[in-house]
KEVO-762549 format. One record per residue: residue number from 1; x, y, z of N, C-alpha, C in turn; residue in three letters. Coordinates in nm, 4 decimals. Layout:
<pts>
NUM | X | Y | Z | X | Y | Z | X | Y | Z | ALA
...
</pts>
This chain:
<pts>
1 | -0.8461 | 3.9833 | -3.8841 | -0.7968 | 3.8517 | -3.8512 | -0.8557 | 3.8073 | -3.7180 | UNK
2 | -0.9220 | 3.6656 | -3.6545 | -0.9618 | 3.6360 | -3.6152 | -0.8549 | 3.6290 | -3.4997 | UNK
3 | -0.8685 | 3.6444 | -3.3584 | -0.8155 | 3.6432 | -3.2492 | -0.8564 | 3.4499 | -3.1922 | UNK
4 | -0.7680 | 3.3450 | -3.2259 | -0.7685 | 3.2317 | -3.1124 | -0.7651 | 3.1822 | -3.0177 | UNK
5 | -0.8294 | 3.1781 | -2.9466 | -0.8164 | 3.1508 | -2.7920 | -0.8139 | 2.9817 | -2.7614 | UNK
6 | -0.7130 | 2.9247 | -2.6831 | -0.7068 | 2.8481 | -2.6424 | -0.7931 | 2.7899 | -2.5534 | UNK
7 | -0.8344 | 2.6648 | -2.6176 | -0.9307 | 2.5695 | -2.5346 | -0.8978 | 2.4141 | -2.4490 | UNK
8 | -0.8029 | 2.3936 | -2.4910 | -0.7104 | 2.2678 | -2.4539 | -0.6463 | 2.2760 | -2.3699 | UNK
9 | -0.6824 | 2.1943 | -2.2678 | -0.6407 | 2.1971 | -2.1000 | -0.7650 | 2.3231 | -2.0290 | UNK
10 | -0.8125 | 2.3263 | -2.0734 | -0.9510 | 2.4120 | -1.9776 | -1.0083 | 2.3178 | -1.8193 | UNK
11 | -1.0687 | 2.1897 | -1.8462 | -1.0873 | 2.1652 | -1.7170 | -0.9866 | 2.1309 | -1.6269 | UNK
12 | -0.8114 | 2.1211 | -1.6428 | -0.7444 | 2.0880 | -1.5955 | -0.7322 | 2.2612 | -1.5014 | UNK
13 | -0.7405 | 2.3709 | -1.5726 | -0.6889 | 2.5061 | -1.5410 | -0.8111 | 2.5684 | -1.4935 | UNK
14 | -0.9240 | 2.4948 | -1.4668 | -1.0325 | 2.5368 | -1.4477 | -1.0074 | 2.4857 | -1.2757 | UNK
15 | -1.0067 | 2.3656 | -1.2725 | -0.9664 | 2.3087 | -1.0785 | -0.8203 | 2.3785 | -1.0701 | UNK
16 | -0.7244 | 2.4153 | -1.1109 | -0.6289 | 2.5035 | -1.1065 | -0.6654 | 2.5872 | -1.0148 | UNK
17 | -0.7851 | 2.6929 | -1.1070 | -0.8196 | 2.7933 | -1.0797 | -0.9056 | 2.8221 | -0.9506 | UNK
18 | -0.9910 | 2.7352 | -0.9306 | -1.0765 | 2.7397 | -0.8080 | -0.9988 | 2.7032 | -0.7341 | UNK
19 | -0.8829 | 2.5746 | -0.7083 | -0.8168 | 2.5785 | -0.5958 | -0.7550 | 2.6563 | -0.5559 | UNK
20 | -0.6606 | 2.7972 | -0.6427 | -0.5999 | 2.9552 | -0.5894 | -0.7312 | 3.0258 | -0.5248 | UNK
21 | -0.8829 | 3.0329 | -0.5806 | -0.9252 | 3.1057 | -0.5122 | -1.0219 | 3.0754 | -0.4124 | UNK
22 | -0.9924 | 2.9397 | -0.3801 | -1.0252 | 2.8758 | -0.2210 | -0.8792 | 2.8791 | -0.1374 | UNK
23 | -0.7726 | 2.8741 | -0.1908 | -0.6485 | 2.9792 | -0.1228 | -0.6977 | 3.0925 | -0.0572 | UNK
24 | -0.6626 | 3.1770 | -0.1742 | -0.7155 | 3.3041 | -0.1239 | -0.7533 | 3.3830 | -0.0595 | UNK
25 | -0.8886 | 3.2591 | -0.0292 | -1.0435 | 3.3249 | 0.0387 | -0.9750 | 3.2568 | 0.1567 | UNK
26 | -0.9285 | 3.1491 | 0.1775 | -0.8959 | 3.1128 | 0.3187 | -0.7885 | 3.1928 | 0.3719 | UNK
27 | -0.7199 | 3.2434 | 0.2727 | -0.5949 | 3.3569 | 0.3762 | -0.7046 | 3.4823 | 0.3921 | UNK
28 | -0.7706 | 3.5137 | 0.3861 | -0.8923 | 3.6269 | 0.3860 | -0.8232 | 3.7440 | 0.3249 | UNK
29 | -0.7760 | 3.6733 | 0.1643 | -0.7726 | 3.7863 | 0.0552 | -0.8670 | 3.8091 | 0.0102 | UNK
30 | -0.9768 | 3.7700 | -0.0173 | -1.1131 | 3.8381 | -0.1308 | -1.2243 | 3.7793 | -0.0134 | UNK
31 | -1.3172 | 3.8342 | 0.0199 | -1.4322 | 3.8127 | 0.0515 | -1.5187 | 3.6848 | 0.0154 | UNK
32 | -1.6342 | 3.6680 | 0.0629 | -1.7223 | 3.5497 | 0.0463 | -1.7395 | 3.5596 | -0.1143 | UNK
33 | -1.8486 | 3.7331 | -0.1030 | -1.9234 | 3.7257 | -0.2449 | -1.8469 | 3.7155 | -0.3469 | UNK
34 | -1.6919 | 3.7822 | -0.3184 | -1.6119 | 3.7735 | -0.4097 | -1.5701 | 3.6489 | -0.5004 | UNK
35 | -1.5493 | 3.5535 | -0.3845 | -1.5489 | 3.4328 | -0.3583 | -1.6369 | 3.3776 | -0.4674 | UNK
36 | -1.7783 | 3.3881 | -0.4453 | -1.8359 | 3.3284 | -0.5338 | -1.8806 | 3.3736 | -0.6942 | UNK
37 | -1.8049 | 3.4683 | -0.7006 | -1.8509 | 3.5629 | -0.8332 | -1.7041 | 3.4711 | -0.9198 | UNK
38 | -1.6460 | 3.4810 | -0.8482 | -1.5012 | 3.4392 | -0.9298 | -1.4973 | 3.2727 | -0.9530 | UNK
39 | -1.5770 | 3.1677 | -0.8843 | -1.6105 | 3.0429 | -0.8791 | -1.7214 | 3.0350 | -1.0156 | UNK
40 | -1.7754 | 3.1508 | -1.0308 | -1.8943 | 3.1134 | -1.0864 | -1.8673 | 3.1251 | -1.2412 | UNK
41 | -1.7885 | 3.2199 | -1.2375 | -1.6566 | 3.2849 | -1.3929 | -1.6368 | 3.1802 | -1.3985 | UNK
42 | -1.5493 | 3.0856 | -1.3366 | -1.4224 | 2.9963 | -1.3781 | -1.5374 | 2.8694 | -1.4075 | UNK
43 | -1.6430 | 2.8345 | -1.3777 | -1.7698 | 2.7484 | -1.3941 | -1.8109 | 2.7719 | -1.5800 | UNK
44 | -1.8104 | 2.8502 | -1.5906 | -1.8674 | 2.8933 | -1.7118 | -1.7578 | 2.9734 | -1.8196 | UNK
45 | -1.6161 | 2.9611 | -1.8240 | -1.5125 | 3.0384 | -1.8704 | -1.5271 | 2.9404 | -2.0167 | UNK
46 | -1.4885 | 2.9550 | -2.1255 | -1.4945 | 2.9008 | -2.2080 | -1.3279 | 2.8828 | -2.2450 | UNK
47 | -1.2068 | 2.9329 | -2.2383 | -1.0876 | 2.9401 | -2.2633 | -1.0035 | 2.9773 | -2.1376 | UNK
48 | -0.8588 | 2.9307 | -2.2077 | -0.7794 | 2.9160 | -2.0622 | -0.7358 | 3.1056 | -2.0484 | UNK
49 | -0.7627 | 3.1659 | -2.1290 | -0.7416 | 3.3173 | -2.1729 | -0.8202 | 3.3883 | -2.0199 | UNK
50 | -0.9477 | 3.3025 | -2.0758 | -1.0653 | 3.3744 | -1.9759 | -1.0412 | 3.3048 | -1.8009 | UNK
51 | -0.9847 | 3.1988 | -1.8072 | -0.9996 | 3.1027 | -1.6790 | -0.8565 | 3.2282 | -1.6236 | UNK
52 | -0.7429 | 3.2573 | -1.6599 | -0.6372 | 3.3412 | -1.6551 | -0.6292 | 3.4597 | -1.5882 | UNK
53 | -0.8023 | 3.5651 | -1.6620 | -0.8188 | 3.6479 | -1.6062 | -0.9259 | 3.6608 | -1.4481 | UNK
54 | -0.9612 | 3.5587 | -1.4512 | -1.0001 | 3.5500 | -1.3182 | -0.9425 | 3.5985 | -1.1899 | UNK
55 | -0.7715 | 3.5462 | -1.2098 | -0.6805 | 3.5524 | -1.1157 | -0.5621 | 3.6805 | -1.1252 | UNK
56 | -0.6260 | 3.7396 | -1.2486 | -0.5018 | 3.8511 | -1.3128 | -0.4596 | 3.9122 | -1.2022 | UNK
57 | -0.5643 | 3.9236 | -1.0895 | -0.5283 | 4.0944 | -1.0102 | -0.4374 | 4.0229 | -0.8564 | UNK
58 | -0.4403 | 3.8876 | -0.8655 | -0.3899 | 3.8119 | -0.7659 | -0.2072 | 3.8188 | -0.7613 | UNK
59 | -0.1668 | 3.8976 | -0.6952 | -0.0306 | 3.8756 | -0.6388 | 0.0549 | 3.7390 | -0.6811 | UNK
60 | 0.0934 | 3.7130 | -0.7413 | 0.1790 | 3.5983 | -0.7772 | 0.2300 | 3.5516 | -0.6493 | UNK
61 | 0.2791 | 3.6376 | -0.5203 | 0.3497 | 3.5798 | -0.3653 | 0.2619 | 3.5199 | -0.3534 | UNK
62 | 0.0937 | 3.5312 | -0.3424 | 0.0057 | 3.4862 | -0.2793 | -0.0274 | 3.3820 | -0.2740 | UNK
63 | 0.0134 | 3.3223 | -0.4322 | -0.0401 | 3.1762 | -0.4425 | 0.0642 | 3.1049 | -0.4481 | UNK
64 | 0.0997 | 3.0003 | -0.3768 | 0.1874 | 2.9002 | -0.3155 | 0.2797 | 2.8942 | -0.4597 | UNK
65 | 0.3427 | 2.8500 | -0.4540 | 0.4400 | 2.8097 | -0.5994 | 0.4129 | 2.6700 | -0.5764 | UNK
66 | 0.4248 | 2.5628 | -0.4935 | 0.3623 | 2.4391 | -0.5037 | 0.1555 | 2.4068 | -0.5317 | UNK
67 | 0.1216 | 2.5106 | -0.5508 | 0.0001 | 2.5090 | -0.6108 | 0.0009 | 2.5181 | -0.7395 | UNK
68 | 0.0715 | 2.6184 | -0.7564 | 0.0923 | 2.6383 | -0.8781 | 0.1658 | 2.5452 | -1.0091 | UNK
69 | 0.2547 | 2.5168 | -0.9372 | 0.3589 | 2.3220 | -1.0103 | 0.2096 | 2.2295 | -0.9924 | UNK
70 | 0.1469 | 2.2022 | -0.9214 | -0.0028 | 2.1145 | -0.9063 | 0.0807 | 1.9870 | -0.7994 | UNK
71 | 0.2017 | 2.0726 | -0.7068 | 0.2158 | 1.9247 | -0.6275 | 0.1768 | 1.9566 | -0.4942 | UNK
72 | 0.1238 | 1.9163 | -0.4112 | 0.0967 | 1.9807 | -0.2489 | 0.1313 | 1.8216 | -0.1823 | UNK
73 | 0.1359 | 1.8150 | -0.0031 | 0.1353 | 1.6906 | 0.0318 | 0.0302 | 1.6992 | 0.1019 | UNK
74 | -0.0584 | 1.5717 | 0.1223 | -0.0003 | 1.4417 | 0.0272 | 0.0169 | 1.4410 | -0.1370 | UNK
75 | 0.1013 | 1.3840 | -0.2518 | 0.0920 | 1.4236 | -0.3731 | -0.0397 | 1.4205 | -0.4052 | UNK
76 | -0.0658 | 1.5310 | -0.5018 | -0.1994 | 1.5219 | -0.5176 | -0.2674 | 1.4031 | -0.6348 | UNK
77 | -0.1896 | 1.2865 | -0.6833 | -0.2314 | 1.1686 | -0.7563 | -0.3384 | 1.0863 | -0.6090 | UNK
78 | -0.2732 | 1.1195 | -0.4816 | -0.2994 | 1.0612 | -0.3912 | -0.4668 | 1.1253 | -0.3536 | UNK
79 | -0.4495 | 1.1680 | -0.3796 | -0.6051 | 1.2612 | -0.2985 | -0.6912 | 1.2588 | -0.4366 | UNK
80 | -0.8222 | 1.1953 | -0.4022 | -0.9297 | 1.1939 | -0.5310 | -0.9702 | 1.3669 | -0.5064 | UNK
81 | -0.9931 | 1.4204 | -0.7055 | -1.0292 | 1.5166 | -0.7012 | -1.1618 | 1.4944 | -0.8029 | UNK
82 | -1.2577 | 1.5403 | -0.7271 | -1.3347 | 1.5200 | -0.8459 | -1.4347 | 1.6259 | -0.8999 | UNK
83 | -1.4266 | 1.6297 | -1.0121 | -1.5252 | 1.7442 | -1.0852 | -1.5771 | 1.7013 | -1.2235 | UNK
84 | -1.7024 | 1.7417 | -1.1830 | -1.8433 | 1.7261 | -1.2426 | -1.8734 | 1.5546 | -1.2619 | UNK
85 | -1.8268 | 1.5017 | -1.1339 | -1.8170 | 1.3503 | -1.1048 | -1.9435 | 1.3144 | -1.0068 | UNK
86 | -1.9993 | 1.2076 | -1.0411 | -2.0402 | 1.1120 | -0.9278 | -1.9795 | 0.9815 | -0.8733 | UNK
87 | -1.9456 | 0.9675 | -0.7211 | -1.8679 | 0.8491 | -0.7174 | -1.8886 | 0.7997 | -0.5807 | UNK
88 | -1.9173 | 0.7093 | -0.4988 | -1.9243 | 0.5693 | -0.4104 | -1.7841 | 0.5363 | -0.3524 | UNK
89 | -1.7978 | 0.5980 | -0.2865 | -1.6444 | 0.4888 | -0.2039 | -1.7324 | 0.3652 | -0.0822 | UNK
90 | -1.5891 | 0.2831 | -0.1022 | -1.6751 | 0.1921 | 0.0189 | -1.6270 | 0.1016 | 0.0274 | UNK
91 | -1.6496 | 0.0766 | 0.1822 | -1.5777 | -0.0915 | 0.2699 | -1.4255 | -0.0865 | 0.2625 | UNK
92 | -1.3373 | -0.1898 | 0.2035 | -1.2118 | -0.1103 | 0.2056 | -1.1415 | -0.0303 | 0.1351 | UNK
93 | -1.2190 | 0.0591 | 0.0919 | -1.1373 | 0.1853 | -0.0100 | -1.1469 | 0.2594 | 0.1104 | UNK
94 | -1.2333 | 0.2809 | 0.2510 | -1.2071 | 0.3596 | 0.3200 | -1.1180 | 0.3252 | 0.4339 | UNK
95 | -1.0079 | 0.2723 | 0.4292 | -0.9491 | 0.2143 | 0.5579 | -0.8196 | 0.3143 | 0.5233 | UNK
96 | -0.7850 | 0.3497 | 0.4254 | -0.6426 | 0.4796 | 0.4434 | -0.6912 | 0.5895 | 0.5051 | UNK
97 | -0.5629 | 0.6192 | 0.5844 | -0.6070 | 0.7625 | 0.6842 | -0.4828 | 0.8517 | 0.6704 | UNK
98 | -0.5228 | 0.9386 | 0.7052 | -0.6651 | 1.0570 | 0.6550 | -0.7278 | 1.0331 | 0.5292 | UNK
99 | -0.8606 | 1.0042 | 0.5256 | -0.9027 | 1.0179 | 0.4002 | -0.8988 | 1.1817 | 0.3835 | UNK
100 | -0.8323 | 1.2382 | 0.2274 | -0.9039 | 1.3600 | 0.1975 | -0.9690 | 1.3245 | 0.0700 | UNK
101 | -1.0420 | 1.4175 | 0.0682 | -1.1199 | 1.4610 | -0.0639 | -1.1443 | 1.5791 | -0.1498 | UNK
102 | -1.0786 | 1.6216 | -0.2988 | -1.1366 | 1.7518 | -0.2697 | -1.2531 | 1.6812 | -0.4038 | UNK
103 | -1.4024 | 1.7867 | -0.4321 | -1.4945 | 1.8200 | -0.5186 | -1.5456 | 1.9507 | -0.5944 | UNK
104 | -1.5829 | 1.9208 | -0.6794 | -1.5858 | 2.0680 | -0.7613 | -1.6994 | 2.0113 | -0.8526 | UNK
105 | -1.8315 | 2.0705 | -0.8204 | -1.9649 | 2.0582 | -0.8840 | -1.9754 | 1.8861 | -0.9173 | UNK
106 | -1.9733 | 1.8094 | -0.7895 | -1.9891 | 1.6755 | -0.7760 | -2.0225 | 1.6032 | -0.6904 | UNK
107 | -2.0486 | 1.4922 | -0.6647 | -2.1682 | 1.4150 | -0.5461 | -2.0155 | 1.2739 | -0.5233 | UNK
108 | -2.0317 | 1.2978 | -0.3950 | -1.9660 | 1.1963 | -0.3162 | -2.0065 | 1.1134 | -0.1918 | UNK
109 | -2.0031 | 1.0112 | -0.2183 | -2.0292 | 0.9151 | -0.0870 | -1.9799 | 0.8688 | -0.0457 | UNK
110 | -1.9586 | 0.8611 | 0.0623 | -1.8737 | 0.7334 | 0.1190 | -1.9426 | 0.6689 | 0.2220 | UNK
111 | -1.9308 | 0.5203 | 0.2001 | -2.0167 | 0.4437 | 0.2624 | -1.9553 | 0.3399 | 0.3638 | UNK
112 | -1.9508 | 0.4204 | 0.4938 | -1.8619 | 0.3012 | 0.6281 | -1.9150 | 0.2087 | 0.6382 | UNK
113 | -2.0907 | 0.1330 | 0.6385 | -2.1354 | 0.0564 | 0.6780 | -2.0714 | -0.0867 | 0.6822 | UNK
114 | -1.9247 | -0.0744 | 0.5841 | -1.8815 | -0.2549 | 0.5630 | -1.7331 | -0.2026 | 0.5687 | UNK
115 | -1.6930 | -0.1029 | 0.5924 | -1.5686 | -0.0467 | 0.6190 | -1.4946 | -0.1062 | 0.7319 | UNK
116 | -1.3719 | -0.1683 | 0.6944 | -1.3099 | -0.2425 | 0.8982 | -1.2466 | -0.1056 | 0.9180 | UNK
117 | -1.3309 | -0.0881 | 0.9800 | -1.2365 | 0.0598 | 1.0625 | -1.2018 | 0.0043 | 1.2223 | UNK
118 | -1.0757 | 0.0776 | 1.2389 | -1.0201 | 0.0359 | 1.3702 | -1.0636 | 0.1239 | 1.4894 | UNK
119 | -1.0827 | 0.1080 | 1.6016 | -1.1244 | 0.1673 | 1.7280 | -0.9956 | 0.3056 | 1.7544 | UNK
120 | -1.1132 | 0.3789 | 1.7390 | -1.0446 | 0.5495 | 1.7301 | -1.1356 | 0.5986 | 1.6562 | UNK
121 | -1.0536 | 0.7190 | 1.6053 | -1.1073 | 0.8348 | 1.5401 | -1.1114 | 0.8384 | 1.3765 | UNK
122 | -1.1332 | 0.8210 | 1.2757 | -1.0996 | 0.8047 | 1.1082 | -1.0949 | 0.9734 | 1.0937 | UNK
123 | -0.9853 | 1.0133 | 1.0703 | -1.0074 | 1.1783 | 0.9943 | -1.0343 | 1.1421 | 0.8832 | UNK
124 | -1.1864 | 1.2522 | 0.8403 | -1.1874 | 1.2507 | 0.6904 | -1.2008 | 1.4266 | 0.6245 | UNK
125 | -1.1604 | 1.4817 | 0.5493 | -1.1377 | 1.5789 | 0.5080 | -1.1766 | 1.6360 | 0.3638 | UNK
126 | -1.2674 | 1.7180 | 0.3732 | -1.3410 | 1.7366 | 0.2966 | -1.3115 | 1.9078 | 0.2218 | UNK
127 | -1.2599 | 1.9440 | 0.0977 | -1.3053 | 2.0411 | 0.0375 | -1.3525 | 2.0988 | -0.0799 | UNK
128 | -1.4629 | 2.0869 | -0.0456 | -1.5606 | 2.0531 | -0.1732 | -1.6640 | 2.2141 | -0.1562 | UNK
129 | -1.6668 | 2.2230 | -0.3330 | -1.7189 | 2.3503 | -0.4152 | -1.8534 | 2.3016 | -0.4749 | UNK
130 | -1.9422 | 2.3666 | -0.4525 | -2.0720 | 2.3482 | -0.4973 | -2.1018 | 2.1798 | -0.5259 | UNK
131 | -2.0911 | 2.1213 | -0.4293 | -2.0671 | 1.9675 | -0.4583 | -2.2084 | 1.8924 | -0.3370 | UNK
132 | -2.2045 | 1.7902 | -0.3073 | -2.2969 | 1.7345 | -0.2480 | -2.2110 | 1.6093 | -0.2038 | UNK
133 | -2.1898 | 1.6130 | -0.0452 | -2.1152 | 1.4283 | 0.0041 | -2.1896 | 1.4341 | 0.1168 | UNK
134 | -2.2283 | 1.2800 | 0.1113 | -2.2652 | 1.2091 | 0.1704 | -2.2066 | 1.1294 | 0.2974 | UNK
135 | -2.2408 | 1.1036 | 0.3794 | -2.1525 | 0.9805 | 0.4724 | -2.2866 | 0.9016 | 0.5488 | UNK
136 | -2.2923 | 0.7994 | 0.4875 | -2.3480 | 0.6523 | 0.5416 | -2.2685 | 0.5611 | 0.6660 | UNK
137 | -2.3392 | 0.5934 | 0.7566 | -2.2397 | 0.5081 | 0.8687 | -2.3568 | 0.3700 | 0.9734 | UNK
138 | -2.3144 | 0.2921 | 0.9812 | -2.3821 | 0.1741 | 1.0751 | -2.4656 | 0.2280 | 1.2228 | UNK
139 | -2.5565 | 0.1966 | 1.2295 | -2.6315 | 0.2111 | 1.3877 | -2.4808 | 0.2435 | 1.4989 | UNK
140 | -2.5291 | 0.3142 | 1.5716 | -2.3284 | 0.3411 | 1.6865 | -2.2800 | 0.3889 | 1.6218 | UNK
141 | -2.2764 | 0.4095 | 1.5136 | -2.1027 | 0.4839 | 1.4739 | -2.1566 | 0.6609 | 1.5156 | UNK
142 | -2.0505 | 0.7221 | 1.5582 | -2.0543 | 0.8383 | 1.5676 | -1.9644 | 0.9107 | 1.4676 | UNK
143 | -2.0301 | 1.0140 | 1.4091 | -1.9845 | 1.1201 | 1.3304 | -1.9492 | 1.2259 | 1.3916 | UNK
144 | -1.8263 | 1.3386 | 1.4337 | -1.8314 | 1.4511 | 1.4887 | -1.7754 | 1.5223 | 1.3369 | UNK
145 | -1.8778 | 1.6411 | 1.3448 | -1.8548 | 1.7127 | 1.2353 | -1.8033 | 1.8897 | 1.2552 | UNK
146 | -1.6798 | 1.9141 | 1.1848 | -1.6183 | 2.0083 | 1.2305 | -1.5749 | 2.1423 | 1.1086 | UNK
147 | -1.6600 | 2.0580 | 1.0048 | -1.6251 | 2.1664 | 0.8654 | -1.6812 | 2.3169 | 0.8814 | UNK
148 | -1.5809 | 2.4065 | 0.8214 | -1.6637 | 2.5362 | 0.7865 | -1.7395 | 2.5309 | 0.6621 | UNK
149 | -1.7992 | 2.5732 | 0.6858 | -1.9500 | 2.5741 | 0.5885 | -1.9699 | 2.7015 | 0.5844 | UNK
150 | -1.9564 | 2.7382 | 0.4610 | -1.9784 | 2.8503 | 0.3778 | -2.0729 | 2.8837 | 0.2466 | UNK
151 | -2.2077 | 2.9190 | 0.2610 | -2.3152 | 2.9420 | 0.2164 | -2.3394 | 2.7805 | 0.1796 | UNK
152 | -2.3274 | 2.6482 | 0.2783 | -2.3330 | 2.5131 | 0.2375 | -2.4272 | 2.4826 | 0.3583 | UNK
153 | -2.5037 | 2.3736 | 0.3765 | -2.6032 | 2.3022 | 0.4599 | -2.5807 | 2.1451 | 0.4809 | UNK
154 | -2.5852 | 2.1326 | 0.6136 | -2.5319 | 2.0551 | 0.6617 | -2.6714 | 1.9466 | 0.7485 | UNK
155 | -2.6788 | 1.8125 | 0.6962 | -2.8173 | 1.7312 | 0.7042 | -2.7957 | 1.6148 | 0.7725 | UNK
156 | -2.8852 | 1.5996 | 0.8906 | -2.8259 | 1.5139 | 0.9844 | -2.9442 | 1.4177 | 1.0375 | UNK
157 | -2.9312 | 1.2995 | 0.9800 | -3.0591 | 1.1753 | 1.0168 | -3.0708 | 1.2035 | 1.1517 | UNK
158 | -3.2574 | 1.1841 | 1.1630 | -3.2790 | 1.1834 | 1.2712 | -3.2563 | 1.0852 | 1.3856 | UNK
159 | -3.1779 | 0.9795 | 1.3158 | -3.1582 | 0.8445 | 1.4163 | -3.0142 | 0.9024 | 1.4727 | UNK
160 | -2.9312 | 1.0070 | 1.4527 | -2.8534 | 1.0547 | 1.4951 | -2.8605 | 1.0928 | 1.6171 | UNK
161 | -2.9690 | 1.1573 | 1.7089 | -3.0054 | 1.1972 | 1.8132 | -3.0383 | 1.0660 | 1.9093 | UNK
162 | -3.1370 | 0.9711 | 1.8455 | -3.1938 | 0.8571 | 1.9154 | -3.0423 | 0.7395 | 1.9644 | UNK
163 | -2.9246 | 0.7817 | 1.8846 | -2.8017 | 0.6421 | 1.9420 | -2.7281 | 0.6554 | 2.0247 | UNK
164 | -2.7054 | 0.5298 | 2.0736 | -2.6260 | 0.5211 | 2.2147 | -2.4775 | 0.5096 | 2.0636 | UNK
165 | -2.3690 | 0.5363 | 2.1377 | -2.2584 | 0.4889 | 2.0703 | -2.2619 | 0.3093 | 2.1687 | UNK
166 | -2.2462 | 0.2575 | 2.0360 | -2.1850 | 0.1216 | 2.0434 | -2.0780 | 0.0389 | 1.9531 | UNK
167 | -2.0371 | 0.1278 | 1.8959 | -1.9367 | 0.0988 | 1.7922 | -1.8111 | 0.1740 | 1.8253 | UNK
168 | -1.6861 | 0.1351 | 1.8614 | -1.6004 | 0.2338 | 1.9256 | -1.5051 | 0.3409 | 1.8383 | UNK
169 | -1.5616 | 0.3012 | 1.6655 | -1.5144 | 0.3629 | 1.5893 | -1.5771 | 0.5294 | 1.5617 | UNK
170 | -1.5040 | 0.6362 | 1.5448 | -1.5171 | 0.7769 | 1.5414 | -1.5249 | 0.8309 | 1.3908 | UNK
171 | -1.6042 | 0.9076 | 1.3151 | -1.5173 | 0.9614 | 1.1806 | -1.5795 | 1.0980 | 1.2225 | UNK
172 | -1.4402 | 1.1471 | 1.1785 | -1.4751 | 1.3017 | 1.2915 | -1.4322 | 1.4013 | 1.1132 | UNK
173 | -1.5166 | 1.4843 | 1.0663 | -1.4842 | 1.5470 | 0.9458 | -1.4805 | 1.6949 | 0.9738 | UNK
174 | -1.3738 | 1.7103 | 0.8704 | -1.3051 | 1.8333 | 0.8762 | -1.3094 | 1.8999 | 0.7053 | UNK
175 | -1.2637 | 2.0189 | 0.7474 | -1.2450 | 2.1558 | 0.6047 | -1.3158 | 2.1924 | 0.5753 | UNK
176 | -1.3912 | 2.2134 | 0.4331 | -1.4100 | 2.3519 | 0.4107 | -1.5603 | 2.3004 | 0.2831 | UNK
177 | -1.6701 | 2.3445 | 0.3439 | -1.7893 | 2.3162 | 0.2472 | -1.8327 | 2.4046 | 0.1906 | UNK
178 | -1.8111 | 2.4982 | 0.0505 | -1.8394 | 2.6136 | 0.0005 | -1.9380 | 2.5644 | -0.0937 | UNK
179 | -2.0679 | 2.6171 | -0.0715 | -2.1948 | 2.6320 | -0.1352 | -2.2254 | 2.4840 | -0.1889 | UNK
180 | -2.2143 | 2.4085 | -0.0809 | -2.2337 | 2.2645 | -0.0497 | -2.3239 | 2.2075 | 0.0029 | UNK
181 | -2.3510 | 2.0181 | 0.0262 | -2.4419 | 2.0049 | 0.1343 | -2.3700 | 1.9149 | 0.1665 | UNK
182 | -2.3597 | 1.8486 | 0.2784 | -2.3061 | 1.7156 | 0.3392 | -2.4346 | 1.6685 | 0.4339 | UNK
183 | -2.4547 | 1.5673 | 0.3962 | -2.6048 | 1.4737 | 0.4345 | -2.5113 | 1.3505 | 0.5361 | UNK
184 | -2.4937 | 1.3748 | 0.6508 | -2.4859 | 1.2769 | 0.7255 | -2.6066 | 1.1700 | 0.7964 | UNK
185 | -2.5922 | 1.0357 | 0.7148 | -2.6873 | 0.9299 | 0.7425 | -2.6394 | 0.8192 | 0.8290 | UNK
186 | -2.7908 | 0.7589 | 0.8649 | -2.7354 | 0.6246 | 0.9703 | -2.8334 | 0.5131 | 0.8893 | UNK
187 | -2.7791 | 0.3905 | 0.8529 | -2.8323 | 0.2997 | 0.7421 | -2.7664 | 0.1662 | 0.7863 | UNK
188 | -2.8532 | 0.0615 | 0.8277 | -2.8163 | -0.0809 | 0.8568 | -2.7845 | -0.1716 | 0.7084 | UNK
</pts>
């Protein structure tokens, strides 16, 4: 008799799954490589059987019980998640603060150049899995960038060096870039 394995709800239990073991790795339960051996399973798992055993050997204390329900704050309807997405933010989609973001094998931009941002700092928050984001910002604007970057590369226009700040607005980015790139640009 043929053994069935469940396939329905896979990419929902698939970002499930990578978000316990970007937990995890940030309480420094499993290692980097570990890290990425178990990202790379849950990438290619075909059933929620297999997405399951990824996490078998994981302590049930370990992983939050509000991770596990899928509610964290801010609710997570609130925070774009995106996987195996391409997507453009821009002008006033970026005026809520903190922006977060999380990504999972996807390309994100966000584009300040027409954004009314107010004089200060914009937190934006980034934790993104084998993904690629972008940030487009106006001549003056300053970017301070503060993510850990983990086997990820981090790309920074050369007009970045050449500007005076003249724009009194800040977007200062934060969290966690695992086997990522973030391309910070300057574009009139």
């Amino acid at each position: 008799m043929e053994n069935k394995k469940t396939i329905v709800g896979v990419p929902a239990k698939r970002l499930e799954i990578v978000e316990i073991l970007n937990q995890i790795y940030s309480r420094n339960f499993i290692e980097l490589e570990e890290l990425e051996k178990r990202v790379e399973a849950a990438e290619y798992a075909q059933t929620l059987e297999d997405l399951e055993k990824i996490i078998a050997d994981v302590p049930p204390e370990i992983i939050t019980s509000n991770l596990r329900a899928g509610t964290e704050n801010p609710p997570a309807e609130q925070i774009p998640f995106l996987v195996f997405t391409t997507k453009t933010i821009a002008g006033k989609e970026l005026i809520n603060h903190p922006l977060t973001f999380k990504t999972v094998w996807s390309t994100l931009t966000l584009d300040f150049r027409n954004a009314p941002l107010h004089t200060g700092i914009t937190e934006v928050y980034f934790n993104a899995i084998k993904s690629t984001c972008e940030i487009i910002v106006p001549p003056g604007m300053i970017i301070e960038n503060s993510c850990k970057e983990i086997r990820s590369y981090v790309y920074t226009d050369k007009h970045f060096n050449q500007m005076q700040k003249t724009n009194p607005a800040v977007i200062h980015i934060t969290g966690k870039l695992i086997m990522s790139t973030l391309s910070l640009k300057v574009k009139k």
